[in-house]
Backbone bond lengths (Angstrom), bond angles and torsions (degrees), N, CA, C in turn:
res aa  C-N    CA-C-N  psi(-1)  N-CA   C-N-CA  omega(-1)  CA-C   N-CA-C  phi
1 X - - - 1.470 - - 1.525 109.47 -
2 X 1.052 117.55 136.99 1.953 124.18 163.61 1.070 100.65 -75.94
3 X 1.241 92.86 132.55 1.885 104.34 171.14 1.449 98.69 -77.92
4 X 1.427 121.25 -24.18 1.597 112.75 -159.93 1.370 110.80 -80.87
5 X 1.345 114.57 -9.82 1.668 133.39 -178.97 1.619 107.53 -102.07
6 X 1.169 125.81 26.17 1.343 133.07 -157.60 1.566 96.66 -127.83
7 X 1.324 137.14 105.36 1.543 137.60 137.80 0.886 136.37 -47.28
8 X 1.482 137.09 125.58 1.409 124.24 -175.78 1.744 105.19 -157.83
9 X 1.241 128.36 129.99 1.434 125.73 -174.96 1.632 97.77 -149.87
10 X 1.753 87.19 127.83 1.325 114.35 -131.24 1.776 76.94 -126.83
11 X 1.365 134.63 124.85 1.364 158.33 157.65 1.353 115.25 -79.67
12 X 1.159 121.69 138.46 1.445 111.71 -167.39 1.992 81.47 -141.96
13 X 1.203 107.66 150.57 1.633 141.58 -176.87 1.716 121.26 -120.70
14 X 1.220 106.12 80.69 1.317 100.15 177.70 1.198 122.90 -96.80
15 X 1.992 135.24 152.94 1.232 118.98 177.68 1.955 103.32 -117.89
16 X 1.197 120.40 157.72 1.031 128.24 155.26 1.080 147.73 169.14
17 X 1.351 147.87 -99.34 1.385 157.13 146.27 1.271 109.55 -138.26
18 X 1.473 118.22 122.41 1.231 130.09 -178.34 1.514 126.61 -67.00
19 X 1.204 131.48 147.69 1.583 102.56 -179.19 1.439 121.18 -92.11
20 X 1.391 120.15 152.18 1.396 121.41 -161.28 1.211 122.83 -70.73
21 X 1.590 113.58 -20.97 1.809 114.17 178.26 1.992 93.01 -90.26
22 X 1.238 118.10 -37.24 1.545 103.73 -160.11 1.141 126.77 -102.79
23 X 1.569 104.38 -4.36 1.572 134.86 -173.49 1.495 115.02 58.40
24 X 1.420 102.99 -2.61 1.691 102.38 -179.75 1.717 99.61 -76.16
25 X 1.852 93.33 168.68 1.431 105.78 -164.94 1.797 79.38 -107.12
26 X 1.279 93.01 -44.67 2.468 103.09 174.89 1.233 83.52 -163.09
27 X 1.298 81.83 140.77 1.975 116.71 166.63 1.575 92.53 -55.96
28 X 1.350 112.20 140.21 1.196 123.06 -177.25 1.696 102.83 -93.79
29 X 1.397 126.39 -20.14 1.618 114.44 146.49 1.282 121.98 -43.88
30 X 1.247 117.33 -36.14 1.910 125.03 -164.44 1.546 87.79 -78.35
31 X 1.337 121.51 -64.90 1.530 128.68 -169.87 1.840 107.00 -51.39
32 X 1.048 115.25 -38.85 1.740 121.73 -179.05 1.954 103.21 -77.51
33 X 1.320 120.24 -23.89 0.866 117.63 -134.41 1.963 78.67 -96.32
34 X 1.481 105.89 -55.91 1.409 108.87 -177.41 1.320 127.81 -67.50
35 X 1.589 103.72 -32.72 1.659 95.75 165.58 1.600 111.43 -83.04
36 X 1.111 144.72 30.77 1.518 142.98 149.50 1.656 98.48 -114.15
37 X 1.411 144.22 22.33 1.013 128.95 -178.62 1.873 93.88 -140.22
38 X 1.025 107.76 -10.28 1.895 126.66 -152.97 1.907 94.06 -126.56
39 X 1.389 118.58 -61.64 1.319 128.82 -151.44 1.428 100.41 -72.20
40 X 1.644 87.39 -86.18 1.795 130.42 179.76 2.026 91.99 -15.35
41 X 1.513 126.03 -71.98 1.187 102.05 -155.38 1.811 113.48 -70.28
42 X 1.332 101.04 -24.77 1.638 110.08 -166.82 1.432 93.59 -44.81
43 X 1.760 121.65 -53.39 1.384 136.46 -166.78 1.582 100.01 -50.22
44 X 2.046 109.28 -61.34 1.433 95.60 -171.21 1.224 116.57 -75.73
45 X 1.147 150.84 -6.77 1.169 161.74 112.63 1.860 129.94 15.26
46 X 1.585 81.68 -71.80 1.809 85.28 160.42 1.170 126.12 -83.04
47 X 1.560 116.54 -33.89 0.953 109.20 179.25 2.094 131.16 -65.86
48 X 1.328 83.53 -22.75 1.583 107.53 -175.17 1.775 98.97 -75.24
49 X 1.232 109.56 -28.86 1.737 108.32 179.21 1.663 118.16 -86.98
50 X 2.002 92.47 -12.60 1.904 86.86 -172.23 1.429 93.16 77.38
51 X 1.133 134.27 58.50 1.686 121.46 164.55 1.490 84.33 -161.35
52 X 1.266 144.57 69.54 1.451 151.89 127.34 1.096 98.52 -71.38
53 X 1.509 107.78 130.57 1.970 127.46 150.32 1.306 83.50 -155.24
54 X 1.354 90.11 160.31 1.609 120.11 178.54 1.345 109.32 -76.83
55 X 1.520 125.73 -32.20 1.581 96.49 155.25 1.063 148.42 -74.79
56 X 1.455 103.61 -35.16 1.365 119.96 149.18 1.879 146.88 -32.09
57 X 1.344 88.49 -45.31 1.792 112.57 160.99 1.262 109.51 -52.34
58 X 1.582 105.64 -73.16 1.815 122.72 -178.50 1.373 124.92 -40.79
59 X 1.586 100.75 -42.67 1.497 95.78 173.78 1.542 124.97 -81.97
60 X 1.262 108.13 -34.77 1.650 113.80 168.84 1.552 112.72 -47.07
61 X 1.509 114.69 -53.42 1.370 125.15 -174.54 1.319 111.81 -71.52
62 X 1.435 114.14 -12.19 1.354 93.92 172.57 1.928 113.82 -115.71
63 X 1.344 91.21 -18.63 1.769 102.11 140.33 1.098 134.52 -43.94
64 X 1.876 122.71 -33.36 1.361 119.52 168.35 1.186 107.35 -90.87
65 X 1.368 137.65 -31.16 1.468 141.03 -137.79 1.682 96.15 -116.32
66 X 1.380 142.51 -27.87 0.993 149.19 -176.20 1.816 116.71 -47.44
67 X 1.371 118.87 -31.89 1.328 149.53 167.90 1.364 104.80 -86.67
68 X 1.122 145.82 -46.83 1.764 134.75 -136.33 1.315 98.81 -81.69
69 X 0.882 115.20 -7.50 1.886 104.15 179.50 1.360 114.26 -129.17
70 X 1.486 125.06 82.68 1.484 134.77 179.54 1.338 116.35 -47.81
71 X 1.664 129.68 147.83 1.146 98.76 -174.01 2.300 128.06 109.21
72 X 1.804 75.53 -66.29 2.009 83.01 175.32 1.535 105.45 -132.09
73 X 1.041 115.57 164.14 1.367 112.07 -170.06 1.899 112.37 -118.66
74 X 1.083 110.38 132.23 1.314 126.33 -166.48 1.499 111.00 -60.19
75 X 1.434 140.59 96.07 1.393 135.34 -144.73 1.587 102.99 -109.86
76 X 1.159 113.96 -32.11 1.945 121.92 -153.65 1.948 94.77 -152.88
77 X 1.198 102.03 127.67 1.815 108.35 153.89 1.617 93.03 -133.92
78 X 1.347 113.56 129.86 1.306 147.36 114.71 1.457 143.19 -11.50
79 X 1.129 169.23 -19.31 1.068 160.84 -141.53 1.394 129.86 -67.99
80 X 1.298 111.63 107.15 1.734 125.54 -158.26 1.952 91.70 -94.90
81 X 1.253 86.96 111.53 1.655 84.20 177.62 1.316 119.17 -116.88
82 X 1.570 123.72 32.48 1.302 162.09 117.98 1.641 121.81 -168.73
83 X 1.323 102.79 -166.08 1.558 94.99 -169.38 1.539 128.04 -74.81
84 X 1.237 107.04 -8.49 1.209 128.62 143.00 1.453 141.09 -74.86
85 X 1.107 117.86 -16.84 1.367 108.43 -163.58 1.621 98.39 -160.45
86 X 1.590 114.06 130.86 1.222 119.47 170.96 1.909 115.57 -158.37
87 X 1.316 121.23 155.03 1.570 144.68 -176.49 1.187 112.10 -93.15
88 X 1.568 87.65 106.18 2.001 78.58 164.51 1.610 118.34 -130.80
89 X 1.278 118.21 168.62 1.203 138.95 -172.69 1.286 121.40 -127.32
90 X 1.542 102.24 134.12 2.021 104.84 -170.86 1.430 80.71 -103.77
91 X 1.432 118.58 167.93 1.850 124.99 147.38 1.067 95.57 -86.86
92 X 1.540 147.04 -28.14 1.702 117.58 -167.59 1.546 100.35 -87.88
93 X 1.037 124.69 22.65 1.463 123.10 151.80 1.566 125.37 -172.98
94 X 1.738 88.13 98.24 1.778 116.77 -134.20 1.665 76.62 -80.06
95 X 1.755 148.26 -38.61 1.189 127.40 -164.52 1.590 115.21 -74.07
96 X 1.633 113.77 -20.18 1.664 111.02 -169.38 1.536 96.45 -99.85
97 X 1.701 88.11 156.24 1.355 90.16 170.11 1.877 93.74 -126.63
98 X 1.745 92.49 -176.95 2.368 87.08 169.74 1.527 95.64 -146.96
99 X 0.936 108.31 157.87 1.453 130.61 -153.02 1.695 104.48 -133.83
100 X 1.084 114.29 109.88 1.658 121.38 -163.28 1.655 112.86 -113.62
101 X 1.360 117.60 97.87 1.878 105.24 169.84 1.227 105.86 -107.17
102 X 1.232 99.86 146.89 1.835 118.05 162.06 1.331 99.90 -78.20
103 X 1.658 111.76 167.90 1.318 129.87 -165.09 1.894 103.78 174.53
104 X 1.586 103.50 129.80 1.308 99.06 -173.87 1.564 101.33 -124.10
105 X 1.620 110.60 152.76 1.166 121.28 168.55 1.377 120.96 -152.40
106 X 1.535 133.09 141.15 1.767 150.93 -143.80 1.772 85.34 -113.79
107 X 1.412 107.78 112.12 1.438 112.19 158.68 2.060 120.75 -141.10
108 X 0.910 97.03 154.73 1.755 80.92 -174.11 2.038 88.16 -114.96
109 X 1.293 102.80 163.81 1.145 114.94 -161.81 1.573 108.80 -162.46
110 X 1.487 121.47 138.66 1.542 114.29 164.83 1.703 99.59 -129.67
111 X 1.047 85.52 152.88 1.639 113.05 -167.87 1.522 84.69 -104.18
112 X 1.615 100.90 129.15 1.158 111.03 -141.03 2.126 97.93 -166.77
113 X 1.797 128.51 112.66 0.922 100.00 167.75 1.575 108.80 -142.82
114 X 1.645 98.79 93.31 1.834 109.38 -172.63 1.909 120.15 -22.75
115 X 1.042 88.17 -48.10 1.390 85.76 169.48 1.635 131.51 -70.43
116 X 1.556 125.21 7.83 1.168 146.62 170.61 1.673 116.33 -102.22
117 X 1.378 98.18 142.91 1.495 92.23 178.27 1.464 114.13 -59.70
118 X 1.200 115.76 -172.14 1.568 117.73 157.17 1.562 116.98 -59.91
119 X 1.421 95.44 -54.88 1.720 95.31 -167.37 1.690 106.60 -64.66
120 X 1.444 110.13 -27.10 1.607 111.15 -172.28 1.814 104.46 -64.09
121 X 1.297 88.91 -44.68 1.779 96.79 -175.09 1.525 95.44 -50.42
122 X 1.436 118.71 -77.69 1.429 127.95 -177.86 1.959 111.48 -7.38
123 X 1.884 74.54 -66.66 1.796 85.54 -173.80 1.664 119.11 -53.51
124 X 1.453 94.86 -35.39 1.493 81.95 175.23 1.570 137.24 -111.29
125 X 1.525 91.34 13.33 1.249 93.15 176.48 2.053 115.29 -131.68
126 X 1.386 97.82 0.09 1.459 99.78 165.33 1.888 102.60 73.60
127 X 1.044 89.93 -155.14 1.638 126.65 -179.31 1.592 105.67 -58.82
128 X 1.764 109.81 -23.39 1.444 110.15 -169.24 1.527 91.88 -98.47
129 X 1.500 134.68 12.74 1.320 130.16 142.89 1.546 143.37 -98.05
130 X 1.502 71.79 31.48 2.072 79.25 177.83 1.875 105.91 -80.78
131 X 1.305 91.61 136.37 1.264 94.77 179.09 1.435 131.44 -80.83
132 X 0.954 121.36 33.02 1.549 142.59 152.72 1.910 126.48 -99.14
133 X 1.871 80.78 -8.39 1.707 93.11 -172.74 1.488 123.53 49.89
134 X 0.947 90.27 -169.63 1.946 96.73 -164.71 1.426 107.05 -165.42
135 X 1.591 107.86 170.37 1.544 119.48 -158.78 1.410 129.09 -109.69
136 X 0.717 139.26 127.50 1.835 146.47 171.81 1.567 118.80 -112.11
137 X 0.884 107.68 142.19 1.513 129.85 175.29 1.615 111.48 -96.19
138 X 1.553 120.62 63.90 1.429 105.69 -158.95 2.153 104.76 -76.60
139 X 1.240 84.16 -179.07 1.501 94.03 179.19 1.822 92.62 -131.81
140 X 1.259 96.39 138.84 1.621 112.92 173.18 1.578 118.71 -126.57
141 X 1.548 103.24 90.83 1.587 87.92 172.93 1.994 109.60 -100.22
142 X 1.521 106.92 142.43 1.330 136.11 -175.42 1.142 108.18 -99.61
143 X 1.685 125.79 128.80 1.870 118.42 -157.46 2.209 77.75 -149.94
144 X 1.427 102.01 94.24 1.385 93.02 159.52 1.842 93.88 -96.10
145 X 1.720 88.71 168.19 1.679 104.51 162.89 1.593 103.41 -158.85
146 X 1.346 93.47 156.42 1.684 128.93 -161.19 0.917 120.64 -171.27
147 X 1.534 124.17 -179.91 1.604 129.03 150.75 0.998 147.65 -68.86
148 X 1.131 145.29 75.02 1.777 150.22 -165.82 1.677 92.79 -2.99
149 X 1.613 102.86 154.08 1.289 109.00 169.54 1.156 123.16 -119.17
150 X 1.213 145.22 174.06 1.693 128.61 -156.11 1.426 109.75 -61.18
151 X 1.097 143.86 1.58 1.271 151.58 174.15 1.851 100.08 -98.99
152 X 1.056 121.25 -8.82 1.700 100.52 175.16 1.541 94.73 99.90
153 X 1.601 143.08 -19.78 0.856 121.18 -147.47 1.519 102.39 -112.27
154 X 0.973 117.59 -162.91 1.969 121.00 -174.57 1.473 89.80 -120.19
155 X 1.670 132.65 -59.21 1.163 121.80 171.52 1.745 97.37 -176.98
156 X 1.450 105.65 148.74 1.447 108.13 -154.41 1.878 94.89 -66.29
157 X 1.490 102.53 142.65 1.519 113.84 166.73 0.898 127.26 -45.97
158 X 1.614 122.55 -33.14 1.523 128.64 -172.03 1.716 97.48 -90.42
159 X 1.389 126.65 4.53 1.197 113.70 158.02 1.270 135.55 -98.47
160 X 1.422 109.06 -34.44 1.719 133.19 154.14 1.796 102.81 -55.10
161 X 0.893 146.29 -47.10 1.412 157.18 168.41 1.675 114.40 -46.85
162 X 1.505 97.09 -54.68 1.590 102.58 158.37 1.440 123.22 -64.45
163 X 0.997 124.17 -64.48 1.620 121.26 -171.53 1.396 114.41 -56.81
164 X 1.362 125.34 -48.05 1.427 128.12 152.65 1.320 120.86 -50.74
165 X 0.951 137.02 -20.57 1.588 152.61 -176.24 1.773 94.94 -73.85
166 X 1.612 104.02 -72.52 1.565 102.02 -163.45 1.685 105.61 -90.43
167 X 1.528 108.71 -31.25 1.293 110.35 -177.49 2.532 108.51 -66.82
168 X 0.863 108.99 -14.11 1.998 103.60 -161.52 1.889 87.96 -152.09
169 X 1.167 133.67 -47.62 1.352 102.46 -173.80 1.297 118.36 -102.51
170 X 1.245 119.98 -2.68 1.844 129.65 163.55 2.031 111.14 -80.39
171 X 1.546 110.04 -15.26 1.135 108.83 179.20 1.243 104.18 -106.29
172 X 1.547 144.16 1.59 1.130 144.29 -173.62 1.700 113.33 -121.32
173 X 1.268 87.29 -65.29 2.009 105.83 -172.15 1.652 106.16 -9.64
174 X 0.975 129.68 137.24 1.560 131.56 166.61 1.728 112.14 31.58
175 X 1.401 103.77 49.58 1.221 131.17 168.08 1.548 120.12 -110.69
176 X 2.006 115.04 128.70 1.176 105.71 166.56 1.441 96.47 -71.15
177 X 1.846 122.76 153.72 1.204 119.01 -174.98 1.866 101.68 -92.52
178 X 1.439 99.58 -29.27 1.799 96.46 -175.60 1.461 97.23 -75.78
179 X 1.296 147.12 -39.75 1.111 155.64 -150.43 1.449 124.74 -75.94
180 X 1.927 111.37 -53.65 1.103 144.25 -129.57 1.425 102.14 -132.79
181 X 1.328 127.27 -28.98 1.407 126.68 -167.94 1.659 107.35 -130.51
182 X 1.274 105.78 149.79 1.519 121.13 -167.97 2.145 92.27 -72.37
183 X 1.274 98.52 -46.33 1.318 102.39 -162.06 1.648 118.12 -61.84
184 X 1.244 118.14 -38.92 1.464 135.41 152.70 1.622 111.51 -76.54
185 X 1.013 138.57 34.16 1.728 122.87 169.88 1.423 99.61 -85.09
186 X 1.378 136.69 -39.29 1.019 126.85 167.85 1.427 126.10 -123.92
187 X 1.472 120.25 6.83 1.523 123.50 176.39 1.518 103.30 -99.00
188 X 1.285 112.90 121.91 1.387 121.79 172.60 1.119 120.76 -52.66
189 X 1.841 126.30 106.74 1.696 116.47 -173.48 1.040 111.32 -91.09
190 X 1.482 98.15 106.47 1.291 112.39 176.50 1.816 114.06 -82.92
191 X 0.803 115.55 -145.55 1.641 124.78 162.95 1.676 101.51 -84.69
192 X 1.303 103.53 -70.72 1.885 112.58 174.24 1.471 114.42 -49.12
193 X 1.236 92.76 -37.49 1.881 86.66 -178.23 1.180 121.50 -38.85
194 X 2.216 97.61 -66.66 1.159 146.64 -158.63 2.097 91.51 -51.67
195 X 1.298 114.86 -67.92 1.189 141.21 178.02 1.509 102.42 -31.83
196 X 1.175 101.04 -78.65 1.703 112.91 169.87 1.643 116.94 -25.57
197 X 1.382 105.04 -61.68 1.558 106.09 -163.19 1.737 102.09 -85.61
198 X 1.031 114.91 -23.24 1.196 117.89 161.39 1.734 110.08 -54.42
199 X 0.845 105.06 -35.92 1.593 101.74 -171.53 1.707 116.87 -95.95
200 X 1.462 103.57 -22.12 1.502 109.18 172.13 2.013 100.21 -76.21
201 X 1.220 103.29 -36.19 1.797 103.16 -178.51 1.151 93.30 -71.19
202 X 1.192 145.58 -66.42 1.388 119.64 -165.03 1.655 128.44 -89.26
203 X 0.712 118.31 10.64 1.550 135.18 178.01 1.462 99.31 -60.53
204 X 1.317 129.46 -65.19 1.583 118.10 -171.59 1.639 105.70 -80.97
205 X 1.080 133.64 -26.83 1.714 124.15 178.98 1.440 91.55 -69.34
206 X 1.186 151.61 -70.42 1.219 151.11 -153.15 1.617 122.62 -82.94
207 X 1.733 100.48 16.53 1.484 124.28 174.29 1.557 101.70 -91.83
208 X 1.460 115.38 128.16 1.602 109.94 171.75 1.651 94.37 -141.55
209 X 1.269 111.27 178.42 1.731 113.32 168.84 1.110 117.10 -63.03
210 X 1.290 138.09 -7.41 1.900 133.04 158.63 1.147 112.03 -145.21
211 X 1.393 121.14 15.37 1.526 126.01 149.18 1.560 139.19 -109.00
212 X 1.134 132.94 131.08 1.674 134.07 -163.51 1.932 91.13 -124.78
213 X 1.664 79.40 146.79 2.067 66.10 136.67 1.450 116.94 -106.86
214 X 1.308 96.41 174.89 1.322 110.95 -168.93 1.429 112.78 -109.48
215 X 1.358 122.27 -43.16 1.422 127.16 -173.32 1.720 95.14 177.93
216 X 1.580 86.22 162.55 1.399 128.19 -169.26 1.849 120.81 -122.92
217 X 1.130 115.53 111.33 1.596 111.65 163.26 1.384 126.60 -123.97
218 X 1.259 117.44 143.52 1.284 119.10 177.50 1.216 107.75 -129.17
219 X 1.425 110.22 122.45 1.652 107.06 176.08 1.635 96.77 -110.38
220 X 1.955 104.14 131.09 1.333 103.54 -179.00 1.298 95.48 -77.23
221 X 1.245 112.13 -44.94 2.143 124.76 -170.35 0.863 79.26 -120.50
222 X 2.020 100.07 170.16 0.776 132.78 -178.34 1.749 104.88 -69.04
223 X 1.110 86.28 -34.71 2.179 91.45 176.97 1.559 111.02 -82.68
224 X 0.806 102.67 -24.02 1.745 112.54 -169.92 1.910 121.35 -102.16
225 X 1.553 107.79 86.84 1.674 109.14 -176.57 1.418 112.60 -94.18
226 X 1.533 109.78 -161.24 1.258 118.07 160.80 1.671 100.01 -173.94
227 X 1.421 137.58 119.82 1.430 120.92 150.73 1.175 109.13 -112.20
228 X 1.317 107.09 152.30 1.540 119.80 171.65 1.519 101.89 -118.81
229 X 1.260 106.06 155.75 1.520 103.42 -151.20 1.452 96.60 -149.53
230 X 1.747 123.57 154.50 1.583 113.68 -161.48 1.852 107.86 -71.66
231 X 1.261 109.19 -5.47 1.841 111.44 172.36 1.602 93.82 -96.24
232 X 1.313 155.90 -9.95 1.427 140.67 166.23 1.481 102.88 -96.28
233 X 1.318 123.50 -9.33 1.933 107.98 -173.34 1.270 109.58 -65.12
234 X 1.370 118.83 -23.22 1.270 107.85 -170.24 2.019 115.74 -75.12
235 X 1.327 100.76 -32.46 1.219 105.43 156.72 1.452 137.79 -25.05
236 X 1.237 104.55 -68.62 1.453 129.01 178.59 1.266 107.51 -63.32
């Protein structure tokens, strides 16, 4: 593989106290400047040897970058290793890493709450209570985390890809959700709902001996999210 044909956009998390004349926490030149002088080779580096894994990456990058900014302390790296799919790393828990894919699915849905009058529904749910319902294009990104496994990896893609595949977009895809699905016959899919049950269905397939999930998002719009996350499941 060429490293030089290789994309990679890399998020960086800083914590600290801002300064009082400039309000910056770091000049975001200083921050661009060290991870293309700090980051950039670690990346071509592995990749040029054939020894990329995702644990492997994380710790180097945050091995170089952990120092480069005197002053604030390096909290979160990122690594988007396409537009789908990216690795990230906390320092307050330097052994796990989480592993994040996008995933899309077409469902129509009315917001809808039987126990409300008509006019109450109306009021609170607008235009998204016509009773013929209406359509979204949601986006679902899936963020397990764990411990790399002797291969460097968190757990192969084509397995996270499967379980989400048959477990959330074979039960949804071009589905009315009040209509069509056991899980909405009577829970109003909301955005949160949607999020929620998404995350109670996949929570045990995507359980292994050093893997959990971690969290769940659903963006109905581009303006409009929801994650549920393994400290909010209990909520729901």
């Amino acid at each position: 593989m060429d490293p030089l044909a290789t994309f990679f956009a890399l998020q960086v998390g800083l914590a600290g106290t801002p300064d009082p004349a400039t309000g910056y926490l770091c000049n975001i030149k200083r921050v661009d400047a060290a991870v293309r002088a700090r980051g950039a080779p670690v990346l071509q580096a592995l990749l040029a040897k054939g020894t990329f894994t995702h644990a492997r990456v994380l710790g180097q990058l945050y091995g170089e970058l952990r120092d480069a900014w005197p002053g604030v302390t390096l909290e979160r790296l990122r690594l988007r290793l396409s537009p789908y799919m990216a690795i990230e790393h906390f320092a307050k828990e330097p052994t796990m890493i989480r592993l994040s894919q996008r995933f899309e699915f077409s469902a129509a849905h009315r917001l809808h709450v039987p126990s409300l009058s008509d006019e109450a529904n109306r009021a609170a749910f607008g235009k998204c209570n016509n009773p013929n319902g209406h359509g979204h294009n949601y986006e679902l990104q899936v963020t397990v985390a764990g411990t790399p496994d002797a291969t460097g990896r968190l757990m192969p893609t084509a397995d996270l890809e499967r379980i989400v595949g048959e477990t959330v977009i074979d039960r949804f895809d071009h589905k009315h959700l009040n209509v069509e699905t056991t899980e909405f016959a009577t829970l109003n899919p909301s955005v949160e709902n949607i999020a929620a049950v998404i995350y109670r269905l996949l929570a045990v397939p995507l359980r292994t001996a050093t893997t959990r999930l971690s969290s769940v998002t659903v963006w109905e719009t581009p303006k409009t999210w929801c994650e549920v996350s393994e400290d909010d499941a209990a909520v729901f």
